[in-house]
Structures are given as C-alpha cells and as structure tokens.
VEXBA-761447 format. One line per 5 residues: their letters; for each residue x, y, z of C-alpha. Coordinates in pm, whole numbers, padded with zeros to 5 digits. Each point is the difference from the previous one (the first is absolute). Layout:
N
A	X:Y:Z ~ ...
This chain:
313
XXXXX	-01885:-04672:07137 ~ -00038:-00313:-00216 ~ -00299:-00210:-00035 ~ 00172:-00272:00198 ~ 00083:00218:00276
XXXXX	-00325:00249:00015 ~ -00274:-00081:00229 ~ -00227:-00224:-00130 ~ -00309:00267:00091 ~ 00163:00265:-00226
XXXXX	-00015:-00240:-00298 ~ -00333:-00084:00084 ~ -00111:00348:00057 ~ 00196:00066:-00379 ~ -00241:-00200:-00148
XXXXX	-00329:00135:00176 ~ -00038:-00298:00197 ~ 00035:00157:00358 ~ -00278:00229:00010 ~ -00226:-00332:-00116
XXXXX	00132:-00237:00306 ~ -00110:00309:00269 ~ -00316:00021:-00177 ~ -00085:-00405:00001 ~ 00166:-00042:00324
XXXXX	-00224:00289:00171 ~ -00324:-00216:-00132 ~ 00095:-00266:00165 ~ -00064:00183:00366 ~ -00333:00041:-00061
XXXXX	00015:-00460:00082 ~ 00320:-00022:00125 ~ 00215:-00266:-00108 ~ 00314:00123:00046 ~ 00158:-00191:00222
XXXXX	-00021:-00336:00040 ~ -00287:00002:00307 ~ -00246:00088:-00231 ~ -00241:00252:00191 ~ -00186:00067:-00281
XXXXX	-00066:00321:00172 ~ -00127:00324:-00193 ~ 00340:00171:00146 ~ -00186:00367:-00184 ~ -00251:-00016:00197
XXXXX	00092:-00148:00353 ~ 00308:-00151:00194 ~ -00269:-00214:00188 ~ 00068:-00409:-00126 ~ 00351:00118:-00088
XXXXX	00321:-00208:00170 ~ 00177:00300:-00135 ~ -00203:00279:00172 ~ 00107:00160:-00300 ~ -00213:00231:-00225
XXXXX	00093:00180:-00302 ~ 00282:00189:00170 ~ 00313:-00179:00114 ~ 00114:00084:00386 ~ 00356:00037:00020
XXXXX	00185:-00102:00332 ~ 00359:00226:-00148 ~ 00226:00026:-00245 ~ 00347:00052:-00042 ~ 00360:-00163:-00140
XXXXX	00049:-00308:00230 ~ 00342:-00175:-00028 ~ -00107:-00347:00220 ~ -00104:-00198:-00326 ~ 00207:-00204:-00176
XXXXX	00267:00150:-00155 ~ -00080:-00010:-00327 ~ -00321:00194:00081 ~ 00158:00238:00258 ~ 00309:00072:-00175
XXXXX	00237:00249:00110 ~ -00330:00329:-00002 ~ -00273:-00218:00124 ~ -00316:-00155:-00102 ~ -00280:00235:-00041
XXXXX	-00239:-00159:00228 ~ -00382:00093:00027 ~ -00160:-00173:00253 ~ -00386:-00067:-00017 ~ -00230:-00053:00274
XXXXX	-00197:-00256:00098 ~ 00081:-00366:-00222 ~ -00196:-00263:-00133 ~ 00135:-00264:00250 ~ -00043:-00003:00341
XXXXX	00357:-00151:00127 ~ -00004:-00066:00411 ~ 00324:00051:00019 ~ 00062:00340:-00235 ~ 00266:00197:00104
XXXXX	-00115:00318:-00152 ~ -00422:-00084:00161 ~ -00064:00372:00073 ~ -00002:00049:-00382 ~ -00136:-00328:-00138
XXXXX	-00265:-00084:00307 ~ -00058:00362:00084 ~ 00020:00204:-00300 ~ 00281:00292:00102 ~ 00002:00213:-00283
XXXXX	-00153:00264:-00200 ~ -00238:-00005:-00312 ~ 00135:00146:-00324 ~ -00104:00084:-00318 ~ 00141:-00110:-00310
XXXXX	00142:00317:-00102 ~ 00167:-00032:00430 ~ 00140:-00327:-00113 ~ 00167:00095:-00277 ~ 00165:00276:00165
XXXXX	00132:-00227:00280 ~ 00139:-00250:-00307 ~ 00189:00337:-00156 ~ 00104:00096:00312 ~ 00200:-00298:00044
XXXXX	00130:00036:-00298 ~ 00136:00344:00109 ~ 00216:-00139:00261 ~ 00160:-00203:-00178 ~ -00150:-00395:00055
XXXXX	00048:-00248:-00223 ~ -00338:-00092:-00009 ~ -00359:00030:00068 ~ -00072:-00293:00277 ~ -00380:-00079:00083
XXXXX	-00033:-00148:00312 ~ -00343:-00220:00056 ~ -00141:00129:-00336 ~ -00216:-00322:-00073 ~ -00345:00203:00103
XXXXX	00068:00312:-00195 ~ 00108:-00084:-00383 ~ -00219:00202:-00105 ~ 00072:00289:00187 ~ 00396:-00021:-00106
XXXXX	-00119:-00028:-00305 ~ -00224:00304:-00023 ~ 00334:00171:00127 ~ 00222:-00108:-00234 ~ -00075:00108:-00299
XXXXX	00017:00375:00134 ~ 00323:-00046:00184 ~ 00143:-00147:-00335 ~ -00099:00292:-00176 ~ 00135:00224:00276
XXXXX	00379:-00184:-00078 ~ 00007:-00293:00252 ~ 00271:-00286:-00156 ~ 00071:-00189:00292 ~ -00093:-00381:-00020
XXXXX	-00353:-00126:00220 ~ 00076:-00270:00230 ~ -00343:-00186:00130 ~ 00090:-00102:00319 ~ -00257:-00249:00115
XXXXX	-00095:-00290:00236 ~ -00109:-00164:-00326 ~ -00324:-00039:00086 ~ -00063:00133:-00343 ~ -00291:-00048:-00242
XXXXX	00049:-00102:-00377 ~ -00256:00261:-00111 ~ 00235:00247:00214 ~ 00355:-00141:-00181 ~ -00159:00056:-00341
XXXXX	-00031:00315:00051 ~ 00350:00067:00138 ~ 00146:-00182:-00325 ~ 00212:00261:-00167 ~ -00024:00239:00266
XXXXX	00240:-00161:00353 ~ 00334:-00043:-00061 ~ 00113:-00161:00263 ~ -00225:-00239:00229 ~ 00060:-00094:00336
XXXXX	-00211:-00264:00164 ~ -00061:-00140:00280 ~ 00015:-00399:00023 ~ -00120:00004:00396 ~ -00148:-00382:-00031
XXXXX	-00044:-00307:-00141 ~ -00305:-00132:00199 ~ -00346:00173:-00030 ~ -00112:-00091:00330 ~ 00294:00165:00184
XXXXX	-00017:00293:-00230 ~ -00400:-00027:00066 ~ 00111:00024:00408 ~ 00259:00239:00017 ~ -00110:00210:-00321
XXXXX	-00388:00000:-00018 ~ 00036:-00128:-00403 ~ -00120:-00255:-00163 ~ 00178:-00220:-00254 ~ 00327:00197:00010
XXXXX	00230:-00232:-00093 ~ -00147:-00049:-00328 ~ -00108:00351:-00069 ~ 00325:00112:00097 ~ 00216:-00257:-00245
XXXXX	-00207:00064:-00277 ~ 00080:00397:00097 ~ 00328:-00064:-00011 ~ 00062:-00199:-00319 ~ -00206:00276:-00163
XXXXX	00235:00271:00121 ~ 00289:-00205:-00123 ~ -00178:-00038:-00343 ~ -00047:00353:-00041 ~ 00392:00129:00140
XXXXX	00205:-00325:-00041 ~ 00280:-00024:00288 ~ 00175:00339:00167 ~ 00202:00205:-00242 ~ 00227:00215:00160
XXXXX	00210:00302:-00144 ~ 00381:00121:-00033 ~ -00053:00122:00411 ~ -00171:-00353:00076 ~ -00336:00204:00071
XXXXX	-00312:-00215:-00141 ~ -00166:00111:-00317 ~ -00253:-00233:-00085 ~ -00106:-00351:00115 ~ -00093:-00239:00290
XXXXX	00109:00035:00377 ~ -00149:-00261:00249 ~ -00032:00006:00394 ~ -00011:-00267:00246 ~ -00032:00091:00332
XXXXX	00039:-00321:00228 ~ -00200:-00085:00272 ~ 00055:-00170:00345 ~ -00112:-00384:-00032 ~ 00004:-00070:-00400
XXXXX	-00308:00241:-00039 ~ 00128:00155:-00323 ~ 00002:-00334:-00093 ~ 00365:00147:-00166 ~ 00105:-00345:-00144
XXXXX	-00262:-00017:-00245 ~ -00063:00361:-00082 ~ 00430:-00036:-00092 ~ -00142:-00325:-00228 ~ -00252:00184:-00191
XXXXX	00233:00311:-00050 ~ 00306:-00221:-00121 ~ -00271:-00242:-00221 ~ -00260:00281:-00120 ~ 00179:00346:-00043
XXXXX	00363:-00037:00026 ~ 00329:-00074:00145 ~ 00121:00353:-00127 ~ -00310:00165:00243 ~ 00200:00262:00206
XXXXX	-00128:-00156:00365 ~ -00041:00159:00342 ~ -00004:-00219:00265 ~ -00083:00213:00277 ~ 00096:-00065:00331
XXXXX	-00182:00305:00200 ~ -00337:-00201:00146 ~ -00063:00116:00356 ~ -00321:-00039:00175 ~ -00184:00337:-00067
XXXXX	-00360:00150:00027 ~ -00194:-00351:00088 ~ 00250:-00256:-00063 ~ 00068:-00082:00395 ~ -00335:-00076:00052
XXXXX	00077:-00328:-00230 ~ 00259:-00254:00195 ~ 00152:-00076:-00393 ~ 00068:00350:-00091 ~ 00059:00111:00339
XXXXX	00434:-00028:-00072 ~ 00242:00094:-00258 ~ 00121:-00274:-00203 ~ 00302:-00197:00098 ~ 00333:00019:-00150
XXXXX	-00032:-00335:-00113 ~ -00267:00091:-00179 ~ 00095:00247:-00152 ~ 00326:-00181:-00143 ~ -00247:-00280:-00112
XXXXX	-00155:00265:-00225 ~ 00303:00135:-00134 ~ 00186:-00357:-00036 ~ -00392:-00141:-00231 ~ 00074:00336:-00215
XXXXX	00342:-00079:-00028 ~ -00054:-00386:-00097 ~ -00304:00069:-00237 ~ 00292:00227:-00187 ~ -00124:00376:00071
XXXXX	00288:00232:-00098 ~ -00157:00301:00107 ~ -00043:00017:00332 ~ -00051:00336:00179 ~ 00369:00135:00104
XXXXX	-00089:00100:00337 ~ -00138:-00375:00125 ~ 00233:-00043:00293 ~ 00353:-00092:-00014 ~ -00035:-00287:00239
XXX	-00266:-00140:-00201 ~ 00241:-00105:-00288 ~ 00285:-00123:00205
C-alpha cells in the first residue's frame, strides 16, 4: 500500500498524530463544540443541554455492508455502514426518525467500536461508512487509533448532513478520506423550520469547502470504488425548498465542477412532514428534471449514475 493509496489515518497514526487528535478531541466534551449547534454542554458529566443526547459513549442504531450508496462507495462488497443514534439536526421529514428523533441504538465503548469497524473489514466492505457522525468525533476518534493498530485499512467516509463545526473538521484533517455531505438548503429560515438549525446554509458551505480543501475532488480506483475525496448530496424538496438552484451555484462557483454530485430524488413525506401542506408531497417530475437540467447547464460531469433515465431524455 502506497502513501497515495493508504488511508490517510494510518499515515497520521505513523507519525504519532492519532493518539493526540482522540486525546484533544475528548477535551472538547467536557464544553461541547462539536458540532455546529454549539451546546456547550459538559457531555462527561451530563446529556442534559445536549441536542445530541449524547455522552461520552456513542449509541449505535447497526452496522453492516450496505450496497444503496452511490456506487463508488458501495462498490461491488458494500459500504461498511455504522449507523449512530440520535443526530444533531432535528429534520421533520427524516426518513430514518426512530434513530435520529428517538435514539434506537445501543451505547458502546471505544474498544465496541472498533470491533464493529474490523468487523466490517472482515466481510469484505470497501469501506468504513459513518452515518450521522457529526455529534461523536470524538468518540470515532478514541476508536480509531485501536482499530488501526488492530489492522483496519479500509478508507473513513464521514457521512454527514453538514451541519459540521470548523473546530470538528480540524480535527478530522488527515484522518477522513472520503467526505460525504449533505447540502439539504440554501435558506436558513427553511432549514430553521423544517430542521430546528440555525444559520445552516452558511455553516454548512463553509463545511463543505473545508472538506474539499482537505480531500480535493473524488478519486476513484482501477474498480471505480472511491479512495479519497469529496462526495456531495442533494436531496430535493417539493416546492423549491432545497432551494437546489443556488446550492448547484455555490457548488459549481466555490468547490468544483469535478464534485461527484447526488441529486437525490427519494423525498417522501415521512415522520412529521404531512403535518406541513409544503412538504406534505413528493416532488414533481418537473422538478426533478429542473434539477438535473441546472446541474447539467452549470457543467457538472459527475452526476450520480442511478438519477433516473427519464430525467436526461
């Protein structure tokens, strides 16, 4: 395994650096800022204050290879997903609420964690895929540097709504691989009504050109599986409430026509969403092809392969 190719913790973890990022990222729990709410909650002591309702111990939901991501993640083994209970946004519509809202999941040690990651790596996935990680960095962390030394090589993919603190991304620089983002909006006061946060739009766009800084666009190898770089979602909503015109603007204008680019096209009212007459449909077919036809004018070239057909006709 060449420098180029290894995973960018093992080089990290080389140089003695790994062990330091668990041990600064576990002091920041003791005032939070982890995420980009910032609770400022003493997460040692108490989940009380939290958004998270996380303490020192991640909760995981499950964990196992997962072949519905894109298919450079997915691959022809699967993804090594772990989900993580609970989530540090509060999305009315989530189609997976009984683990973000409700928490379905299990605590686990650090020494548990690591397992699961090796265990993955046992059957054969092609990577290790953290699903909602934003509130526990430092508990991956504190994992990783004993799952490294146990033999896990399989590239980290942080896969995020991109509500993600700066203080948060510094400490992943060196250590994800691959990042995979969320772009859900580019309004803060939708994203304040339909996902409880504040200021999203610019907290997630400065997340995002920070995760392109640190991985540059999506490098894939011989088998078109993704080694290292940037992988953006989109998920469009009924009525323009992605806002997906000018989130496709700032991605084409501020990271990079080369960004490998999910438009997803899966929205259905779940959990609360028919309660709210604008989320209360799945979005049209026309605008859906609006979506795909603003990517295609703005010049993406890598567009997720399994966009419908119809879409591009």
């Amino acid at each position: 395994m060449s420098d180029h190719t290894a995973p960018r913790y093992l080089l990290l973890h080389a140089a003695g650096g790994l062990v330091e990022r668990a041990h600064a990222a576990a002091a920041h729990l003791s005032h939070c800022d982890l995420c980009a709410r910032y609770c400022r909650v003493d997460r040692q002591a108490s989940v009380a204050g939290a958004a998270c309702r996380t303490s020192v111990r991640a909760e995981v939901a499950s964990a196992g290879p997962h072949f519905g991501e894109e298919d450079p993640i997915s691959g022809s083994r699967g993804s090594g997903t772990i989900f993580f209970a609970w989530c540090n946004m509060r999305c009315i519509y989530c189609q997976n609420w009984e683990i973000s809202w409700q928490g379905d999941g299990r605590e686990v040690s650090a020494d548990e964690l690591a397992d699961l990651m090796l265990s993955l790596q046992r059957q054969g996935c092609h990577n290790i895929n953290m699903v909602s990680p934003s509130h526990v960095v430092a508990q991956v962390l504190q994992a990783l540097p004993i799952a490294a030394d146990r033999g896990l090589r399989l590239p980290l993919v942080y896969n995020s709504s991109g509500f993600d603190s700066p203080e948060a991304l510094a400490l992943l620089d060196g250590v994800i691989d691959i990042y995979m983002p969320d772009v859900k909006y580019a309004d803060p006061d939708i994203a304040r009504k339909h996902s409880k946060v504040h200021d999203y739009a610019r907290v997630n766009r400065a997340a995002v050109k920070e995760m392109h800084r640190q991985v540059g666009d999506l490098v894939l190898d011989d088998h078109g599986v993704a080694v290292r770089g940037l992988l953006v979602r989109h998920l469009v909503l009924p009525n323009g409430l992605a806002g997906t015109a000018e989130t496709l603007k700032f991605l084409a204008e501020d990271i990079s026509l080369n960004t490998y680019l999910n438009i997803m096209d899966q929205y259905r009212p779940c959990y609360r969403a028919a309660a709210h007459a604008e989320l209360a449909r799945r979005p049209t077919a026309g605008e859906l092809s609006e979506a795909f036809e603003t990517a295609r004018r703005l010049g993406f070239g890598r567009l997720d392969s399994r966009a419908p057909s119809r879409l591009f006709a």
